[in-house]
C-alpha positions in Angstrom: 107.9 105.0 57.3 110.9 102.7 56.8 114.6 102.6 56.9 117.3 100.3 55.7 118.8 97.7 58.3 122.9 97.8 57.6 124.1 95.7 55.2 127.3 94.8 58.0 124.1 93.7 60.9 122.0 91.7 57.6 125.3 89.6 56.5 126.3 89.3 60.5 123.1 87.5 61.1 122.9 85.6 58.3 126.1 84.0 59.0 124.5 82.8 62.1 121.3 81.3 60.2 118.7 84.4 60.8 117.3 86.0 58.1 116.8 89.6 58.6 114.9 92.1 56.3 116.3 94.6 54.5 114.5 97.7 55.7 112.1 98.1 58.7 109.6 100.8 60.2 111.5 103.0 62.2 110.0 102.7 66.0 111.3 104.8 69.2 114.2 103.3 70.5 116.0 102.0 67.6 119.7 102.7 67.8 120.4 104.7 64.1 123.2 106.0 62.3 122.6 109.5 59.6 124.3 108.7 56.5 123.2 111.6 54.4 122.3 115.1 55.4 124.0 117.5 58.2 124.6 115.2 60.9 126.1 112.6 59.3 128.9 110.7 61.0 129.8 107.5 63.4 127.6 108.1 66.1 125.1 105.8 67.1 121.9 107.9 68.0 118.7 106.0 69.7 115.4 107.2 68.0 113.4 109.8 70.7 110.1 110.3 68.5 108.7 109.5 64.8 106.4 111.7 63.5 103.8 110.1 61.0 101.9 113.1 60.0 105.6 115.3 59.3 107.0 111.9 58.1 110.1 112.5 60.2 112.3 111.4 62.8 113.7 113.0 65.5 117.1 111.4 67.1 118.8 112.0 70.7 121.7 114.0 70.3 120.8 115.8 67.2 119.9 119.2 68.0 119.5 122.8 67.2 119.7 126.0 69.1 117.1 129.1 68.8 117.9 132.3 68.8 116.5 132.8 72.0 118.3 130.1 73.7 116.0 127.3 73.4 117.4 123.6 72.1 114.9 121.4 69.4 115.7 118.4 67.9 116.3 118.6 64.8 113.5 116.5 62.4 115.4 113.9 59.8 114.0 112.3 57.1 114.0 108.2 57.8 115.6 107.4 54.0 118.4 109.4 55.5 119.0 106.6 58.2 120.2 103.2 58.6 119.2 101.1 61.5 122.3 99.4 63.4 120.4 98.4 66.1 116.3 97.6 66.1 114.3 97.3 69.2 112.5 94.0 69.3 110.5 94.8 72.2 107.2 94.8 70.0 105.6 91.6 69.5 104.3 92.3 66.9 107.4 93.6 65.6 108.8 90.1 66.1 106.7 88.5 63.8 108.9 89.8 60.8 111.6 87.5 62.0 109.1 85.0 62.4 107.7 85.4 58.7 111.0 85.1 57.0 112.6 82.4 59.9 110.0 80.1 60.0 112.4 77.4 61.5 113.4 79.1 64.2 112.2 78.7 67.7 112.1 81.9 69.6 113.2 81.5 73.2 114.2 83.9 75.5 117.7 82.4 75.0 117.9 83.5 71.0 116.2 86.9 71.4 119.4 87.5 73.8 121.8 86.3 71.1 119.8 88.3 68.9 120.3 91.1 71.0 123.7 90.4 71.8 125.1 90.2 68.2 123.1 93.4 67.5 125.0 95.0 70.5 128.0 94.0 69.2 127.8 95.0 66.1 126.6 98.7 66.8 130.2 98.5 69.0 131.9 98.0 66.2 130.6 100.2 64.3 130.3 103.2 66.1 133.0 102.4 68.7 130.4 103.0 71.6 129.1 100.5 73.4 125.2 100.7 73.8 124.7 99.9 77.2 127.5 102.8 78.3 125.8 105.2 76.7 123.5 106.5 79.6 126.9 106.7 82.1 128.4 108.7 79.1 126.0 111.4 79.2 126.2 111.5 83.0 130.1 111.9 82.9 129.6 114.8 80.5 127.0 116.8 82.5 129.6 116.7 85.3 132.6 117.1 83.4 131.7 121.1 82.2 131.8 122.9 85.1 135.7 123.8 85.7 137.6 122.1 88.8 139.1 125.0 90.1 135.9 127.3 89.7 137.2 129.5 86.4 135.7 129.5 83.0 137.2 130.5 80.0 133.5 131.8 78.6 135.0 133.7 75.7 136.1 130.1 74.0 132.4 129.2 73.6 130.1 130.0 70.8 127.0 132.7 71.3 124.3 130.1 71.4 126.5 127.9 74.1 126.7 131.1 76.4 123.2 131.6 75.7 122.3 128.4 76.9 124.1 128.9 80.1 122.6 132.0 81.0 119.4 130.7 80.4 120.2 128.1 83.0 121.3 130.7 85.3 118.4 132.7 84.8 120.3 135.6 83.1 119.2 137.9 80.5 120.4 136.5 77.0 120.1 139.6 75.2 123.2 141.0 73.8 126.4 140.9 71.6 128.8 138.3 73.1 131.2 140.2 74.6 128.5 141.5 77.0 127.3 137.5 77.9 130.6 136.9 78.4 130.8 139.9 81.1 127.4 138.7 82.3 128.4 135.1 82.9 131.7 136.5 84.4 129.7 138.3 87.0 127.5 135.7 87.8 131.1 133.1 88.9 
């Protein structure tokens, strides 16, 4: 299963004398962008899990919610992808570059600038820088709760409230006026 690299990140590093190919096996950990489908946008999204069998992708970030509560990522087909940012981890993974740059001597030193042009670029394009991305999440998780203790619980959808009981161990049965009265009891 394969997706295209972007054009912008192929042109990039050809300017600086690397060849790169124009699609690639997707792999867990490569930074994506969805260009077609539902979840479309400028986000950058790293790759959680591939699924040969299913042939589909699953992406962090790109999720669903269950009637009952529950959150699944949400599969995506790998044509529907390009990759902004590929992990070069692999070894054998590398030896693409080395195929099509025979001339090129690969030192730690180039796989950084490699890596650093790639970072760059996925900036750019998604206005997120990679290596933020973790202290991002963290600043979100602590950013829900309200300062002053209140929630304005009515403002969210049904699945969002039924999330939150769930973590609270609540009952998520109900219309959403009564989770709403249940999540107000609970402050």
């Amino acid at each position: 299963m394969a997706a295209p690299l972007d054009r912008g990140l192929r042109h990039r590093q050809e300017e600086r004398g690397y060849i790169y190919p124009r699609s690639i096996s997707v792999r867990t950990g490569d930074r994506v962008l969805i260009v077609r489908g539902e979840g479309r946008g400028n986000e950058g999204h790293r790759i959680s899990q591939v699924d040969r069998r299913a042939r589909k992708v699953y992406v962090d970030g790109f999720t669903y919610h269950k009637s009952d509560g529950t959150e699944l990522q949400r599969p995506i087909d790998p044509s529907n992808l390009v990759v902004i940012n590929p992990d070069w981890s692999d070894v054998r993974r590398r030896r693409i570059l080395d195929r099509a740059n025979e001339g090129v001597e690969w030192t730690d030193e180039t796989v950084a600038e490699l890596e650093a042009t790639e970072d760059e670029y996925e900036t750019e394009v998604t206005g997120v820088d990679p290596r933020e991305v973790g202290a991002d999440a963290e600043a979100d998780v602590d950013d829900d709760s309200g300062k002053d203790g209140t929630h304005d619980w009515s403002a969210l959808t049904v699945s969002e409230l039924k999330v939150e009981l769930k973590e609270r161990g609540l009952s998520v049965s109900g219309r959403k006026a009564e989770l709403v009265a249940r999540l107000e009891e609970g402050e």
